[in-house]
N, C-alpha and C positions, 0 to 999 in steps of 0.2 A: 133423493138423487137416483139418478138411473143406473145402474151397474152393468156393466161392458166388459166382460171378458177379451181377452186376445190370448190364442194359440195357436199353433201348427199342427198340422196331421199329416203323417207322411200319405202317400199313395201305395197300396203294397203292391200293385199290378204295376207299376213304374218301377219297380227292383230289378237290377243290372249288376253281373257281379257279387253275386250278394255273402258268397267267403271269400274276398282277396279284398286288400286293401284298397281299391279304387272300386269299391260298392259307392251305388248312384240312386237317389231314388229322388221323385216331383213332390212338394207339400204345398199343401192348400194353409195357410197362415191367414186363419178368419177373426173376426170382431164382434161376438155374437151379444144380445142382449138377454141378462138375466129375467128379466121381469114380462118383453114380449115374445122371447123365443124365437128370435129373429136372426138373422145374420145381415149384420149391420154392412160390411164390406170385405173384402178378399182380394188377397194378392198373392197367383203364385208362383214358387221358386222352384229351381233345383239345386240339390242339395251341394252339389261339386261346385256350383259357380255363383253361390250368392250364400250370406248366412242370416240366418231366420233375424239374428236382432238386428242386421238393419232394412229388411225387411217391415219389420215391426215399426223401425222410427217411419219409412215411408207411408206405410200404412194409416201410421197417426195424421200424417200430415193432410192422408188425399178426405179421410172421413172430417174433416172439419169439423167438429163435436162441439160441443159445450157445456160443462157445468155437471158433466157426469164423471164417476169414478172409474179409472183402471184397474179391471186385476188381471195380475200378470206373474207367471212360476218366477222363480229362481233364475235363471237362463235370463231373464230381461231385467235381473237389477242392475241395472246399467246407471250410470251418472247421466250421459247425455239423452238416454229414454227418459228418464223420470224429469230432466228439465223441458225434455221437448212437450209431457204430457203436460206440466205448469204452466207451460208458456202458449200452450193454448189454449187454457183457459178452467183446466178440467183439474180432476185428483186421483193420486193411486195408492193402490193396496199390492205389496208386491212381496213375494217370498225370499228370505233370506238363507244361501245354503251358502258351501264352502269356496264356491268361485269368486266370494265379494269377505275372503275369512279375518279381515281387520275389521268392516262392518259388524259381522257376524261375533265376531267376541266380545266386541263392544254392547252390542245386543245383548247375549247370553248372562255377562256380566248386571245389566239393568235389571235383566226380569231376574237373576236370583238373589241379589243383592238390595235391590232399590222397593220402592214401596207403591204399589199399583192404582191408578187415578180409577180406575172402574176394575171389574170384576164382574164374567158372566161364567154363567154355568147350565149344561142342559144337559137332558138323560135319554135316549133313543134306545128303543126295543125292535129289533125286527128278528125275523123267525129265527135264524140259528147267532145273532150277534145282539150284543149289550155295550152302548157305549157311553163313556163318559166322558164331554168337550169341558175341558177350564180353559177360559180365556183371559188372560189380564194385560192389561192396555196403561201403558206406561207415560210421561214425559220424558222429552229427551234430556239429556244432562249438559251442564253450560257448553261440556268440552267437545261436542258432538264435532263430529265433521261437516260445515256449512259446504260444503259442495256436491253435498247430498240437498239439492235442490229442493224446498215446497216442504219439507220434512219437520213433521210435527210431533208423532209420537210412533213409539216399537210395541210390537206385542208379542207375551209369548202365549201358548195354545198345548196342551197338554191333551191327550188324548189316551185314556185306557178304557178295559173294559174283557170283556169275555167273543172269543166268536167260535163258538159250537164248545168244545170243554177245555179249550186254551186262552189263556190270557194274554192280554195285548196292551204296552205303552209306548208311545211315542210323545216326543216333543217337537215342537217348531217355532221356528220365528219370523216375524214380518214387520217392514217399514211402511209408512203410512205418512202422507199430507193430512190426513183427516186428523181431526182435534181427537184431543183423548178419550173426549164425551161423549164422541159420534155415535148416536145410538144403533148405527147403519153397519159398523165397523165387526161383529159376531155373524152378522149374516151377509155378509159380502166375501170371508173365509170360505164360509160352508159354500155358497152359490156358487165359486168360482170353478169348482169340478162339474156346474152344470152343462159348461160348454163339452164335457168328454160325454158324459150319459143321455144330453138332448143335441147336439147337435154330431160330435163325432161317430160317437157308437151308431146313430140312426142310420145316418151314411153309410157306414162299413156294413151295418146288416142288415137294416129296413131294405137301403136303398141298394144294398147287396157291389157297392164301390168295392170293397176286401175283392171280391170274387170275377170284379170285370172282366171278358175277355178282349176289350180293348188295350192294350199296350202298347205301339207304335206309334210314334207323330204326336200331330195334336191330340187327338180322341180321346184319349185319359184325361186331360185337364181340359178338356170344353164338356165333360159330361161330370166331371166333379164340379164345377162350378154351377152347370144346368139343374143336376140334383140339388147345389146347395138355395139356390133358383127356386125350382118346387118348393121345398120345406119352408122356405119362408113364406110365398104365396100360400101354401096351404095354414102357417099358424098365421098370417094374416085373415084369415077367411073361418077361422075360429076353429080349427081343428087342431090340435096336440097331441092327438094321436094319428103318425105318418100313417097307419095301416088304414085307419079308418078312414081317412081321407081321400086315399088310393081307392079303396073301395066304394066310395060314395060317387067317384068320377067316373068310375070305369064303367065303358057301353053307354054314359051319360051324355053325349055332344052338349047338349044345350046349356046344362049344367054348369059342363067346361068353360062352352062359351063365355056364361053369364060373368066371370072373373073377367072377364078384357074389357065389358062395357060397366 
């Protein structure tokens, strides 16, 4: 199945007010794909007069999808998001924190009490950090709440490990339409921060969005969407890395051209 993130990034050059309480700022609320790097759709808000989740049901609606998985933070466990992603056809993976805290205990309670249908584990090294994912993937219990739409099984996710000469534990937890087996279910977790490191971060500092000197009118959000424009034409066109892309293009016409025909 195709994995589809959804988040929001605010605009930081669209910040108004930014100590008093009527701070303002524009978010680009995109739908990016795990697997081509792509930014599937985009719609977007500001922050004073619309809110991101329902944003996000809209969102679901205009991309017409099928047959691929939602992942989505905490912020979108919603009841009517998770029935709106079933009812079109598709499935999610979605974070549970303390906004949804009847869910969530009910959860907590499964994974430390109940007895887990799968179990993964992986070991990652990179230069100054060592980390350890336990994942265990549960059924839901008779008494579950059925208005938690499409919902099949919870998982919880353990994470310790070393980074540079301190130690680090966390835990978390997530619902899910996917079967408990789904062998899709450990890497759909991990992928879903890919939408911050390939598509937000690159924005903010490839394409140097953080730093615009447009902030008035339209202009911030016709050039966050035109960026988000670029990067998918360029990892259409088999490039992954924004820099080298830029660089392949530039003083290039023809090159350029060759993408519209």
């Amino acid at each position: 199945s195709e994995l589809v993130a959804i988040d929001g990034n605010g605009l930081r050059n669209t910040v108004s007010d930014y100590d008093t309480p009527e701070q303002n700022f524009v978010s680009c609320v995109s739908a990016f794909s795990h697997q081509k790097g792509l930014v599937l759709g985009v719609k977007v808000m500001n922050n004073k007069q619309e809110s991101e989740i329902n944003v996000v049901r809209e969102l679901l609606e205009v991309l017409g999808l099928k047959e691929v998985v939602f992942t989505l933070d905490a912020l979108h466990c919603q009841k009517k998001t998770l029935e709106a992603i079933v009812e079109t056809g598709n499935d999610y993976l979605v974070k549970v924190k303390g906004n949804q805290p009847t869910l969530l205990k009910k959860i907590e309670e499964k994974v430390k009490f109940g007895e887990a249908v799968k179990r993964y584990e992986d070991k990652e090294r990179t230069r100054d950090r060592y980390t350890i994912r336990e994942v265990e993937v549960f059924e839901l219990s008779e008494d579950f709440d059925e208005s938690w739409k499409g919902a099949r099984s919870v998982i919880g996710v353990k994470r310790s490990g070393m980074r540079g000469d301190k130690s680090f534990k966390s835990q978390s937890y997530y619902l899910t339409s996917l079967f408990p087996k789904a062998r899709i279910i450990p890497g759909a977790i991990r992928k879903h921060w890919g939408i911050e490191n390939r598509l937000h971060w690159v924005k903010d500092v490839i394409l140097e969005e953080d730093v615009s000197p447009q902030k008035a009118g339209a202009a911030p959000i016709n050039l966050a969407l035109l960026k988000s424009w670029v990067l998918t034409l360029l990892r259409l066109h088999g490039f992954e890395g924004i820099k080298e892309g830029i660089s392949r293009l530039s003083n290039n016409l023809d090159y350029l051209l060759s993408f519209c025909f």
